[in-house]
C-alpha positions in Angstrom: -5.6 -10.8 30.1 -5.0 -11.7 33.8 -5.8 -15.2 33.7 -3.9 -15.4 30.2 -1.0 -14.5 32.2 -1.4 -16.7 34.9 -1.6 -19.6 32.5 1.4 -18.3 30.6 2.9 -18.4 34.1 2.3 -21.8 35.2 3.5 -23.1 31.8 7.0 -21.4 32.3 7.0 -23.2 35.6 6.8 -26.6 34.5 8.2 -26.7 31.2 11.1 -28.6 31.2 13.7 -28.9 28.2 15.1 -32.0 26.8 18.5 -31.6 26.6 21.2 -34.2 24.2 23.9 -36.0 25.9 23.5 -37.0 30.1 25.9 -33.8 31.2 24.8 -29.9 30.4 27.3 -27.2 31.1 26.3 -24.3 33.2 25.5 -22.3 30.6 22.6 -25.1 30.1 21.6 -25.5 33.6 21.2 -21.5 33.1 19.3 -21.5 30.4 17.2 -24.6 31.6 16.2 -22.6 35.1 15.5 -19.4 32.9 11.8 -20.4 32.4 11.3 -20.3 36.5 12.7 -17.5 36.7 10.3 -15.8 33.8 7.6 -17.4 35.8 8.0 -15.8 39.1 8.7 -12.5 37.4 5.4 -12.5 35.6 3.8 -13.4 38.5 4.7 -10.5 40.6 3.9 -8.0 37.4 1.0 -9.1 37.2 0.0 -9.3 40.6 1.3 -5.3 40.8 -0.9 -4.7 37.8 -4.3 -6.5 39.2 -3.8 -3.9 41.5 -3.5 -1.1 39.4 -6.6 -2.5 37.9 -8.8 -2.4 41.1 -7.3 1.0 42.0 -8.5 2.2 38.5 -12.4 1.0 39.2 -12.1 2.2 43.1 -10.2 5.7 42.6 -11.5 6.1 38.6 -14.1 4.6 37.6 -16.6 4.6 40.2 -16.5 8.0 41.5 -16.8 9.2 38.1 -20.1 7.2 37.9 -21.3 8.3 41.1 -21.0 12.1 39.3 -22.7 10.8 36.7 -25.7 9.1 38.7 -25.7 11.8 41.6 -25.4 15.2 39.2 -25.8 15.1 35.5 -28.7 12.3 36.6 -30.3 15.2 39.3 -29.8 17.8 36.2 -32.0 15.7 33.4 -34.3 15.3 36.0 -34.5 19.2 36.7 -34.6 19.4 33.0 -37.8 17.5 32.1 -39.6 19.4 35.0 -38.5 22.6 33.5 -39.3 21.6 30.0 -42.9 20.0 31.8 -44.0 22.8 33.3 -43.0 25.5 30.4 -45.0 23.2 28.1 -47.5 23.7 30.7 -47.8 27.5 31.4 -47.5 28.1 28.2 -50.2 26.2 26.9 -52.3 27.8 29.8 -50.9 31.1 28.9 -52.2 30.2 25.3 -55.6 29.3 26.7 -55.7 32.4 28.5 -55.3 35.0 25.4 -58.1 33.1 23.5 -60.3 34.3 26.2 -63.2 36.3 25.4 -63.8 40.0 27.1 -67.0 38.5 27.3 -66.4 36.2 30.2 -68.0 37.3 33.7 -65.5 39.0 35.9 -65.4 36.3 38.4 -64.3 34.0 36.2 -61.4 36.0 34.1 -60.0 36.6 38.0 -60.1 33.3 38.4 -58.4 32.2 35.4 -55.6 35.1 36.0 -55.2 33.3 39.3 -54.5 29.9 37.0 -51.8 31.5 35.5 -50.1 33.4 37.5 -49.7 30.2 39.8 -48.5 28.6 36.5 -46.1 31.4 35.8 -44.7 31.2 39.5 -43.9 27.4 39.4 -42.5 27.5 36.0 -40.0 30.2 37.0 -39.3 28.0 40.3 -38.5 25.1 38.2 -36.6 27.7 35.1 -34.1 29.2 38.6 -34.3 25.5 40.3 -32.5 23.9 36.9 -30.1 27.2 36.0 -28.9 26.6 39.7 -28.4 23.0 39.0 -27.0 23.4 35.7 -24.1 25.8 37.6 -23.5 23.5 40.6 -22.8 20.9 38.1 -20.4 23.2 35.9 -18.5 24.5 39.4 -18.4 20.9 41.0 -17.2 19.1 37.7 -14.3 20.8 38.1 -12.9 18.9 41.4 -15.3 15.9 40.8 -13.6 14.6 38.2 -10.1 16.0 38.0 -9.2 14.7 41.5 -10.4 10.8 40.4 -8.2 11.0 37.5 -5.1 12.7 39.2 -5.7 10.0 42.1 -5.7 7.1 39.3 -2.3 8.9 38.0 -1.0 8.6 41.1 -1.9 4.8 41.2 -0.4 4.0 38.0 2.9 5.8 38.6 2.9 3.9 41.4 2.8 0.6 39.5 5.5 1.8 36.9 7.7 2.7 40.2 7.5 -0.9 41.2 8.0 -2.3 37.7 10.9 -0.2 37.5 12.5 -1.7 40.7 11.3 -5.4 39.4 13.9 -4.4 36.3 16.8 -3.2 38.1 16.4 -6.4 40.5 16.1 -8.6 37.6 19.1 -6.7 35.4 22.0 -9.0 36.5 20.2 -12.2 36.2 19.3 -11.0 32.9 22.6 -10.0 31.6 24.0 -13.8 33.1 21.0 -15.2 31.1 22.0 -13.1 28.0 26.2 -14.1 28.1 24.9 -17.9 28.6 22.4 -17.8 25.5 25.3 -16.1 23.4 28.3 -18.9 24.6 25.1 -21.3 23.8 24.8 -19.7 20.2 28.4 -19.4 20.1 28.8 -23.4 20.4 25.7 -24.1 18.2 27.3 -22.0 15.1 30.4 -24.2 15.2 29.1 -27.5 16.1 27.2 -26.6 13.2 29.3 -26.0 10.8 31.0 -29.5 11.6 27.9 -31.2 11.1 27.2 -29.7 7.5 31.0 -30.8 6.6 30.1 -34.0 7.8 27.0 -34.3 6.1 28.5 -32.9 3.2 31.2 -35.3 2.9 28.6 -38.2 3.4 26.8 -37.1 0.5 29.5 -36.7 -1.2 31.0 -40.2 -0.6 29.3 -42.3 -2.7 29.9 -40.3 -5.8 33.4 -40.5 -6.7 32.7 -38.6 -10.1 30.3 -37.0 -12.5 28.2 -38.9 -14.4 28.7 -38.4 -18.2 26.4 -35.6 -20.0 24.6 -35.0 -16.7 23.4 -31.6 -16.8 24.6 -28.5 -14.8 20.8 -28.3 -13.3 17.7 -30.0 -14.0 14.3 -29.9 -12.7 10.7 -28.5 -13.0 10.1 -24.9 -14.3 6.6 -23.2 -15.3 6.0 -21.0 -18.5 4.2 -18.5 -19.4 2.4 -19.4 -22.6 -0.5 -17.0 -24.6 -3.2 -17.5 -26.0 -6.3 -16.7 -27.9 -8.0 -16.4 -24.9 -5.3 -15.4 -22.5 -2.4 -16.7 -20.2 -1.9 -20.2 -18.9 1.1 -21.8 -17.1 2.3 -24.8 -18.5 4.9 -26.9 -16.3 7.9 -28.4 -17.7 10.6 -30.4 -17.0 14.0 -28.7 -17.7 17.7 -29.7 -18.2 20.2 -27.2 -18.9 23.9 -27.7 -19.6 25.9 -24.4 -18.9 28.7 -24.9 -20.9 26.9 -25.5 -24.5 24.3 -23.2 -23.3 21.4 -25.5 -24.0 17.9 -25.6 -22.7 16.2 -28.6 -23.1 12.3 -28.7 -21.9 9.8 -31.3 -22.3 6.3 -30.8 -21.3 4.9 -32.4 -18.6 1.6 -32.4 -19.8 -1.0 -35.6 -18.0 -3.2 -35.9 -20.4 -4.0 -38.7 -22.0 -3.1 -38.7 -25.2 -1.3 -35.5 -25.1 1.5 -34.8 -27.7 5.0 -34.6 -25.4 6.9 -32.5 -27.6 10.8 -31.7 -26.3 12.0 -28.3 -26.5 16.1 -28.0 -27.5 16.7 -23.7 -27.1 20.0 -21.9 -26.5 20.1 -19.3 -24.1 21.3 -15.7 -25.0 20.3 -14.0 -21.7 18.7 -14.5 -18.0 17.1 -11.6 -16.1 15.3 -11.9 -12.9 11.5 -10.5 -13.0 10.9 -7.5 -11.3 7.8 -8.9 -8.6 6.2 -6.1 -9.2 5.5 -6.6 -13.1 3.6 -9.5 -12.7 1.5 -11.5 -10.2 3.4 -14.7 -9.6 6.4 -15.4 -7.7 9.9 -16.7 -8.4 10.2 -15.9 -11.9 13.0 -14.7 -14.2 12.7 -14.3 -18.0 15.0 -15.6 -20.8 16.1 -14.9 -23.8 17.0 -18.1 -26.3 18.0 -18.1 -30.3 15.0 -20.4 -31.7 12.2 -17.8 -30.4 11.7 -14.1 -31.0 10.9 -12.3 -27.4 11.2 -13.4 -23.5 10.5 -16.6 -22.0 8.6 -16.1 -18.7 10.0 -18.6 -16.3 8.4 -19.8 -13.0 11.0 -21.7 -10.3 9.6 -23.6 -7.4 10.8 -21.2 -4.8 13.5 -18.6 -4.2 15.9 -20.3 -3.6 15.7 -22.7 -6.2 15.4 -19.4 -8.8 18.6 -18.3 -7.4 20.3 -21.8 -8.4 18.9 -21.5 -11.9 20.1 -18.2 -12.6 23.3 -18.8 -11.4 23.6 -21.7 -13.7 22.9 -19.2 -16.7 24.5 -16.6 -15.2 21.3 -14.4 -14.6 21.1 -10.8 -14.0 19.3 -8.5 -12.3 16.7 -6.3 -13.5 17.5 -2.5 -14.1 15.3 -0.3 -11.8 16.3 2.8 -13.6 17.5 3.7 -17.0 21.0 3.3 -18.1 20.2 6.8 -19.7 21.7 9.4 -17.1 22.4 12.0 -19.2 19.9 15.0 -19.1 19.4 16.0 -22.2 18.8 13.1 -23.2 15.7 13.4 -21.3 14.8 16.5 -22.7 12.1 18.0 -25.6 15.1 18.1 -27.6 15.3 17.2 -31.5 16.1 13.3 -30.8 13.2 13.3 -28.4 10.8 14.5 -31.0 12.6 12.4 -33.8 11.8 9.0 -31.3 8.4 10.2 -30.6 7.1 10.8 -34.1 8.6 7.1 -34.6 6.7 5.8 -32.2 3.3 7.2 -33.3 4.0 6.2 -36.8 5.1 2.6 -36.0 1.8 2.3 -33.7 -0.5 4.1 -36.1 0.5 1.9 -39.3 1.2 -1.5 -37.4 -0.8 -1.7 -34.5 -3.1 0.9 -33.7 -6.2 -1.4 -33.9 -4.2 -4.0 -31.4 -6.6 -4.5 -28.3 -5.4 -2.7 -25.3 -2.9 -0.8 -27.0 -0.8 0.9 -24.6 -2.5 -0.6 -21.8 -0.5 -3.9 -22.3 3.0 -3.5 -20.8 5.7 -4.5 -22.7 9.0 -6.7 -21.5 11.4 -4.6 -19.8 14.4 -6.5 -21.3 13.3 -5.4 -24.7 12.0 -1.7 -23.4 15.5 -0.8 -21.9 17.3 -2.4 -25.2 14.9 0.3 -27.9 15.7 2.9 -25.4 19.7 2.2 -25.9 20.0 1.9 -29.2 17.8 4.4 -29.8 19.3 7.7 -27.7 22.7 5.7 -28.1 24.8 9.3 -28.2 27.2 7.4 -30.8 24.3 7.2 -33.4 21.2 8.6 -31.7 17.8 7.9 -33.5 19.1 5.1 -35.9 16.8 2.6 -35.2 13.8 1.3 -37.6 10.7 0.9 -35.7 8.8 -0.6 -38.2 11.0 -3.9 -38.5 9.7 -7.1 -36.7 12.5 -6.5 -34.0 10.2 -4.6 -32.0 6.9 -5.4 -30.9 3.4 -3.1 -30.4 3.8 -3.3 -26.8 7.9 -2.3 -26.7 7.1 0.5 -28.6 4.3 1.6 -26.6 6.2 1.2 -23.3 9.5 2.8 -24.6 7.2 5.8 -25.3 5.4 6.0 -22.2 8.7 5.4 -20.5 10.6 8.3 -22.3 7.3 10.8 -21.2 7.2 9.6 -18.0 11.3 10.5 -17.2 11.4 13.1 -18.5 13.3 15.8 -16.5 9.8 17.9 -16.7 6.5 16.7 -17.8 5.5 18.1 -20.8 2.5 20.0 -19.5 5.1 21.8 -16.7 5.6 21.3 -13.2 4.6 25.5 -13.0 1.0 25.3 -14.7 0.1 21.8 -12.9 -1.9 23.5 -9.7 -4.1 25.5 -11.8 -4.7 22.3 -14.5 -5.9 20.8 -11.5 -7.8 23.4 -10.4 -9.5 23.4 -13.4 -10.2 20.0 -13.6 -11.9 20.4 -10.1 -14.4 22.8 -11.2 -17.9 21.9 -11.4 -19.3 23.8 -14.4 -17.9 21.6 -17.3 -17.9 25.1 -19.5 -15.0 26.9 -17.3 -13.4 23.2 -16.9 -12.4 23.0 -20.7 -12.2 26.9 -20.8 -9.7 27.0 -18.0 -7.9 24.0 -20.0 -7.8 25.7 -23.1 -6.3 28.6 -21.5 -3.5 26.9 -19.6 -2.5 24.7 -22.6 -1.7 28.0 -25.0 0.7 29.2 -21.6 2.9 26.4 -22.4 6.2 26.6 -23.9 6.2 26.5 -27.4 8.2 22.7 -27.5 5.4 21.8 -24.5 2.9 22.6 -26.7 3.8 20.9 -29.8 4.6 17.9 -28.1 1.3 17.7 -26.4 -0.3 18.5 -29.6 1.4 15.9 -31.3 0.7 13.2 -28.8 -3.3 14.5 -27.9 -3.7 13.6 -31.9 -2.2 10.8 -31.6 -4.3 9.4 -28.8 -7.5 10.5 -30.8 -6.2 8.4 -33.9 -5.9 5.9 -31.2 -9.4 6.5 -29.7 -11.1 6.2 -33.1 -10.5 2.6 -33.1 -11.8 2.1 -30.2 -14.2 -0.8 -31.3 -11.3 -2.8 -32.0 -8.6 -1.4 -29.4 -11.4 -1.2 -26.4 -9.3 1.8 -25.5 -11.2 5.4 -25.1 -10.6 8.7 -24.1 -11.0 7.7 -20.2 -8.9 5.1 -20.4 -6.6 7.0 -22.5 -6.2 9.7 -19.5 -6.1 6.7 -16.9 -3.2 6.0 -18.8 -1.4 9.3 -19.7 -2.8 11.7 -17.1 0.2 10.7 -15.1 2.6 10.5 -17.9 2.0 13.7 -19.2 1.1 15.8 -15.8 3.1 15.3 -12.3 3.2 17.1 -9.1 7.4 18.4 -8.2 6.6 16.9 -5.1 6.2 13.4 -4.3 3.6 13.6 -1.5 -0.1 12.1 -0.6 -2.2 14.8 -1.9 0.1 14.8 -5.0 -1.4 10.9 -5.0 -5.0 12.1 -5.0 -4.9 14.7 -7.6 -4.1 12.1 -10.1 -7.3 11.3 -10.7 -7.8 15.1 -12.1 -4.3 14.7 -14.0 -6.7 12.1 -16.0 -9.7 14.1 -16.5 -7.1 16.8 -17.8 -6.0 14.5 -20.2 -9.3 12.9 -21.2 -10.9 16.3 -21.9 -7.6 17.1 -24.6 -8.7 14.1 -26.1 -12.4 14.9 -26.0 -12.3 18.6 -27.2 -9.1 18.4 -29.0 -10.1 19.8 -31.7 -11.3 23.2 -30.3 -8.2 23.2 -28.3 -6.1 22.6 -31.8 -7.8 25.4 -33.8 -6.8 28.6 -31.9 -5.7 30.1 -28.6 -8.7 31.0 -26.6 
C-alpha cells in the first residue's frame, strides 16, 4: 500500500495537463497546480501513517509476541512435563498394584520407594504448572491490555495529525472547489454553443425532407418460436408514424435464403418490463396482421427510447389497474373468473407442456383482467374464444390468486401450515395439514378445493404437460400461501409453502372426503 502511494504520489507531481488555446485563466492555472498540491498532501499522510505502522509492530505487535513466546510458550512447556510425568507415576503406580504379596520384603520397600519418588515429582510438576497456569491468567491482564491501549494511543495520535493536515488544507480546497465549479460553469455553456453549431452544420446541407422517407428506420431483433424453442432473428425496419406502418425485411445471410418483407400496422407499443425476460432493450408491439405481441429487441437504450417515441410507446403497468378491494376478494365474480379459467385450461389446453409454468404477455394479462372485473359488466368475457391464449389465462389466474387482499389459505393459519410442513414424520405432516385446511373459512375452503382439483386434473397429464405435483407447489405454494410480513425468514419458508401445496395435491383426496 505504501509504495502504491508513493507512486500515486510521484505521478500527481509530474503530470502535466494540456490545455486548448496559449492563455488559461486563473481558474486553469488553479486547477493545473492542483495535482502538486494532491502530491505533497499524500506525501505527508502517508509519511504520518508509516509511522503509525511501525508504532503498531513496536508498541502492538511485538510485545504481544514476546507474551506469547515468554508465557503461554513457558506454560505448554510446564504442560507436557506435567502430562509426562502423570503418564509416568501412574503407569508405575499401575505396576505397583500388580505386585504379588509374594515378593520378598526388601524388594516391595524398594518398589514403595519407586513410587513414592514418582508421586513426589509428579505433584512438583501438577503445583509447578497450576502456578504457571495462574501467573499467566494474573499477568495477561496488564500484558496485553497496556500494548493495545499504547497502540490506541498511537493511532489517535495519527488521526490528530490528519485532522490538522484537513483544516490546513480546507481553504485551498474550498479555492480548488469554486475554480472547478466556474470551470464547469464555462464548459456547460461553451457546450451548448458547440451542439448548436454542430447542429446547424448537420443541418445545412439538408434544406428539406426527402419524399416518403420514413419517421425512423433501422435494425431491430425479434423474437420468433419454434418447434424447438426461441431464436432472434434481426431485421431491418422502417416505420412511418403517420400511416402507422411497419415495414420489416429480414436480414437473413444465407445464401439462398428467402427475403421475405414484412408490411404490419401498429395498434400499440409497450416497453418490456427487464425483468420478464433475459435480453435487454426490448419493447413489445401489438400490429393488425398478427394475433399476440411482437417482442422487439433495439440496439441500445437509447435507440429503444427513439423507437417508442416514434410509435408513441408506453410504459409497462407494474401494478393492476384494479384498485378496488373487493374486487380482490373470494367474492361471487372471483369464483365466476376462476371456474372460467379452469374450464378454459381443462378443455383447451391442459395437456399444453409447461402449463402454468409458461408466463404469459402482460399486455394481454392486464387486458383479460379488465374486461373481465370491468365493474360496468363484470364476468362477460368468453374464455374459450381464440382471443385468449393458454398462457393468458394461466397468468390472469395466477395473478388474481396472487393479489388477492388475503391468500386463500389465510395469513392467520400460515405459521402453523408451516409448522406442519416442517415436521419430520410424514404421518403428522399431512395430519396436521388435514387439520388446518377444515379451520378455513368456508369460501377459503371451497376455493382451495376447487383449485387443488384442478391442479390434480392438471397433474394427471403429466406425460404430456411435464408438470407434477412438485412443480405444481413450486408454482402455487406462493400463490396460494404468504407470510403478512415481507421479511427474510418469510423468504425461506417458501420452500415449505410448496411442500404444503404439493401434499394437497398428493393426498387430495383424503383431504376432500371428510374433516379429520
Amino acid at each position: 500500500y505504501s509504495s502504491a502511494v508513493q507512486k500515486f504520489s510521484q505521478t500527481l507531481q509530474s503530470f502535466q495537463f494540456d490545455f486548448i488555446g496559449d492563455t488559461l485563466t486563473d481558474d486553469e492555472i488553479n486547477i493545473a497546480e492542483s495535482f502538486k498540491e494532491f502530491a505533497e498532501l499524500l506525501h505527508e499522510v502517508e509519511l504520518e501513517r508509516s509511522m503509525m505502522v511501525q508504532n503498531a509492530s513496536d508498541l502492538l505487535i511485538k510485545p504481544l509476541e514476546n507474551f506469547r513466546k515468554e508465557q503461554i510458550g513457558f506454560t505448554k512447556e510446564r504442560k507436557k512435563k506435567f502430562e509426562k510425568d502423570g503418564e509416568k507415576f501412574y503407569s508405575m503406580l499401575d505396576r505397583h498394584l500388580h505386585l504379588s504379596s509374594k515378593k520378598k520384603e526388601s524388594q516391595l520397600q524398594e518398589a514403595d520407594l519407586q513410587v513414592d519418588k514418582e508421586r513426589h515429582n509428579f505433584f512438583e510438576s501438577s503445583l509447578e504448572y497450576v502456578y504457571q497456569i495462574q501467573e499467566v491468567q494474573e499477568s495477561k491482564k496488564f500484558s496485553i491490555v497496556e500494548p493495545v491501549l499504547a497502540f490506541l494511543h498511537s493511532l489517535f495520535t495519527y488521526n490528530n495529525l490528519t485532522v490538522e493536515l484537513t483544516q490546513d488544507f480546507l481553504p485551498y480546497k474550498q479555492q480548488l472547489q469554486l475554480s472547478l465549479q466556474n470551470t464547469r460553469n464555462h464548459f456547460s455553456s461553451t457546450r451548448e454553443e458547440l451542439e448548436d453549431l454542430k447542429k446547424r452544420m448537420k443541418e445545412a446541407p439538408l434544406t428539406c425532407k426527402l419524399p416518403g422517407q420514413p419517421t425512423i428506420e433501422g435494425y431491430l431483433y425479434t423474437q420468433e418460436k419454434w418447434a424447438l424453442g426461441i431464436s432472434w432473428v434481426k431485421y431491418y425496419c422502417q416505420y412511418e408514424k403517420e400511416a402507422k406502418t411497419l415495414r420489416m425485411t429480414p436480414m437473413d445471410q444465407k445464401p439462398g435464403a428467402k427475403q421475405g418483407t414484412l408490411d404490419l400496422t401498429l395498434k400499440s407499443c409497450v416497453r418490456r418490463k427487464t425483468d420478464s425476460i433475459d435480453k435487454r432493450f426490448c419493447f413489445d408491439i401489438e400490429t393488425n396482421e398478427r394475433s399476440g405481441t411482437i417482442t422487439l429487441q433495439a440496439l441500445s437504450e437509447a435507440n429503444r427510447r427513439l423507437w417508442m417515441e416514434a410509435m408513441d410507446g408506453k410504459e409497462p403497468i407494474y401494478h393492476s389497474p384494479i384498485t378496488k378491494q373487493e374486487e380482490m376478494e373470494l367474492n361471487e365474480v372471483g369464483f365466476k373468473f376462476v371456474r372460467k379459467c379452469i374450464n378454459a385450461v381443462e378443455t383447451k389446453g391442459i395437456a399444453t407442456e409447461g402449463v402454468y409454468r409458461t408466463v404469459g404477455s402482460n399486455i394481454q394479462v392486464q387486458k383479460l383482467l379488465n374486461a373481465f372485473f370491468d365493474p360496468k359488466c363484470p364476468g362477460d368475457v368468453d374464455l374459450q374464444s381464440g382471443d385468449w391464449d393458454i398462457k393468458t389465462i394461466t397468468s390472469s389466474l395466477k395473478f388474481y390468486l396472487r393479489n388477492l387482499s388475503e391468500p386463500v389459505m389465510t395469513y392467520k393459519l400460515h405459521k402453523e401450515l408451516v409448522l406442519a410442513a416442517k415436521s419430520e414424520n410424514l404421518d403428522y405432516r399431512l395430519g396436521a395439514i388435514h387439520a388446518l385446511v377444515y379451520k378455513l373459512p368456508d369460501k377459503n375452503r371451497e376455493m382451495l378445493e376447487l383449485l387443488i382439483q384442478h391442479l390434480v386434473n392438471v397433474c394427471e397429464h403429466s406425460r404430456e404437460n411435464l408438470m407434477s405435483p412438485s412443480n405444481m407447489g413450486v408454482i402455487f405454494g406462493p400463490t396460494l400461501m404468504r407470510a403478512q410480513e415481507d421479511t427474510v425468514a418469510a423468504m425461506m419458508n417458501i420452500k415449505f409453502q410448496n411442500i404444503v401445496v404439493e401434499i394437497l395435491i398428493e393426498h387430495f383426496g383424503k383431504v376432500q372426503v371428510a374433516a379429520p
